[in-house]
C-alpha positions, 0 to 999 in steps of 0.5 A: 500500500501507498501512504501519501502524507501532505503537510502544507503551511501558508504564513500571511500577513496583509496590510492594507494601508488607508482604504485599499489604496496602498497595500502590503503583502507577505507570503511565505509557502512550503509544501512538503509531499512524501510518498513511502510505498509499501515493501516493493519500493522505499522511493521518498519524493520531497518537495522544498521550500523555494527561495524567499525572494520569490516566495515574498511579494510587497506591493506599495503605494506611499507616494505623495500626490503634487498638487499646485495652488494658484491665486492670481499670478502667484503660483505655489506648488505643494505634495499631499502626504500618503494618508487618509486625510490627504487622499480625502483632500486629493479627491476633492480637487480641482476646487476654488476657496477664498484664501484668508489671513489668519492669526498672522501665521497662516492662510485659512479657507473653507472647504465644502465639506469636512475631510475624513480624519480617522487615524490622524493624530489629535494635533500637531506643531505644524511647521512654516510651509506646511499645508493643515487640516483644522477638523473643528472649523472644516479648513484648509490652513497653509502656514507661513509662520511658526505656530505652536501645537494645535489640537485638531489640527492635521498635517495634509502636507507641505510646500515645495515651491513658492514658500515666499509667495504663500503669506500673500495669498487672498482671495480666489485661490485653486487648488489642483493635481499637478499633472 
């Protein structure tokens, strides 16, 4: 008689990052078959691991998203950070808001609705050039000056180009994908 003994394991783990747009997986399989026939045939046939390099897949998608931000002539340029927040925001553009002075550190403007938060921080300390979120008034806030830490405040991304430009800012101002 023929005895068949098939022993298999499957370790997994998948992470999916912020709503299925970026996603992490780690598979590692192993077969092992072993077939002893009866007393006619001593003939074991194994089959081994492969290489972990070809048994380890990831697949990522934690790229910023470059966003322009125009207000008359005066053109900024900015990347949204991989979260939830940010992508929520991406979504949302191309849109036009009335751009603001605030406090005499930032521009502020509404958007038309708020921006999903889940898994953000409870605040931050933003920095100069950083492009915020302030869940509790529902607006944008792009900072030009230094500030201390601010409860609901969420860090979207920042500016990389115009830095100098973005206290002058008022008005009709857009923001759009950088395509």
């Amino acid at each position: 008689m023929t005895s068949l003994t098939k022993k298999s394991f499957l370790i997994g783990l998948a992470v999916i990052v912020a709503a299925g747009v970026g996603i992490a997986i780690f598979t590692k399989t192993s077969n092992t078959q072993q077939n002893t026939a009866n007393e006619s045939s001593d003939t074991t046939i194994t089959q081994t691991e492969s290489s972990q390099s070809e048994q380890e897949e990831t697949v990522s998608n934690n790229q910023k998203i470059r966003i322009k931000i125009t207000n008359g002539d005066r053109v900024l340029y900015g990347e949204l950070d991989d979260t939830l927040a940010a992508r929520d925001l991406a979504s949302m553009l191309p849109i036009t808001i009335d751009v603001e002075q605030y406090a005499n550190t930032e521009r502020i403007g509404y958007l038309s609705r708020k921006l999903s938060t889940d898994g953000e921080p409870a605040g931050i300390d933003p920095s100069v050039g950083d492009i915020t979120y302030y869940a509790p008034w529902g607006n944008l806030a792009l900072f030009y000056a230094d500030f201390g830490y601010s409860s609901g405040l969420v860090k979207l991304g920042q500016i990389t180009e115009g830095l100098s430009e973005l206290k002058n800012l008022d008005g009709s101002t857009t923001f759009a994908l950088d395509e």
